[in-house]
C-alpha positions in Angstrom: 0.0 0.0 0.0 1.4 4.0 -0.7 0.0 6.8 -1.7 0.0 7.2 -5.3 -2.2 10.5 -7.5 -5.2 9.8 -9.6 -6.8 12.0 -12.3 -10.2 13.0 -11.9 -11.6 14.6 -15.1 -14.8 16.1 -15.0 -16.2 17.7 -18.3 -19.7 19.9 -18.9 -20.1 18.6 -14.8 -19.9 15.2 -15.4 -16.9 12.9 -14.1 -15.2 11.3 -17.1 -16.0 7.5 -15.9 -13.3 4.4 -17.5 -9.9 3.6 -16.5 -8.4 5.6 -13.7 -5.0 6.8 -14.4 -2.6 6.4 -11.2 0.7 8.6 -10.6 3.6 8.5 -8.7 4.0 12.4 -8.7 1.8 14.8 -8.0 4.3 17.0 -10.7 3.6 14.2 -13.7 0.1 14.2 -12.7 -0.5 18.0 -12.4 1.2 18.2 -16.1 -1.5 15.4 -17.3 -4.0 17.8 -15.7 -3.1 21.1 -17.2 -3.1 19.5 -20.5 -6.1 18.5 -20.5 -7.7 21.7 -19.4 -6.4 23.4 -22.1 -8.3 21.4 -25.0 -10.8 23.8 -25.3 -9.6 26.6 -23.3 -12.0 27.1 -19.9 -11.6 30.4 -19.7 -14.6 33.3 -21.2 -18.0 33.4 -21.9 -18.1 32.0 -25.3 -17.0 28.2 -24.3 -20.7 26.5 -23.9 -20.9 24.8 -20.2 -21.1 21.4 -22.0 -17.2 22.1 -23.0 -16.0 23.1 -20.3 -13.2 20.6 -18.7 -11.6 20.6 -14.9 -8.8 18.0 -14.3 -7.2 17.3 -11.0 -5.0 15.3 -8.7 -6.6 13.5 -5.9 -4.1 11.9 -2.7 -5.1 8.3 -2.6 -3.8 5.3 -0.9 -3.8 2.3 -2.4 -2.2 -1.5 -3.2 0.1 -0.8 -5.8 0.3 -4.5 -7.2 -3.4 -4.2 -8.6 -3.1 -1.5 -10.5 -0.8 0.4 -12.9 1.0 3.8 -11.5 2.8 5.9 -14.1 6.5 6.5 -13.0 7.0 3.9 -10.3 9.9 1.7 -11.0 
C-alpha cells in the first residue's frame, strides 16, 4: 500500500468515468491535468458549459500491485 495520484476529469459537470489513471507524482500528474484543461480553453463566456473541462489530482492510498502507477519503477 502507498500513496499514489489519480486523475479525476470532470467535463460539462460530469466525471469522465473508465480507466483511472494512477501517478507516482503529483508534478507528472499535475502536467496530465493542465493539458487536459487546455483542449478547449476554460476560460470566457463563449466556451458552452457542456465544453467546459476541470482536471485534477486527488491523494489516494492504495495497493500498488493491482493497478498500474505511471512512473513507479
Amino acid at each position: 500500500m502507498t500513496h499514489v495520484f489519480v486523475l479525476m476529469l470532470i467535463i460539462g459537470g460530469n466525471q469522465v468515468g473508465g480507466q483511472k489513471m494512477y501517478f507516482a507524482s503529483i508534478e507528472t500528474c499535475n502536467w496530465y491535468a493542465s493539458k487536459l484543461t487546455k483542449r478547449y480553453g476554460n476560460h470566457g463566456t463563449i466556451v458552452p458549459e457542456e465544453h467546459k473541462v476541470l482536471a485534477y489530482c486527488k491523494p489516494q492510498y492504495l495497493d500498488t500491485s493491482q493497478v498500474t502507477v505511471y512512473g513507479i519503477e
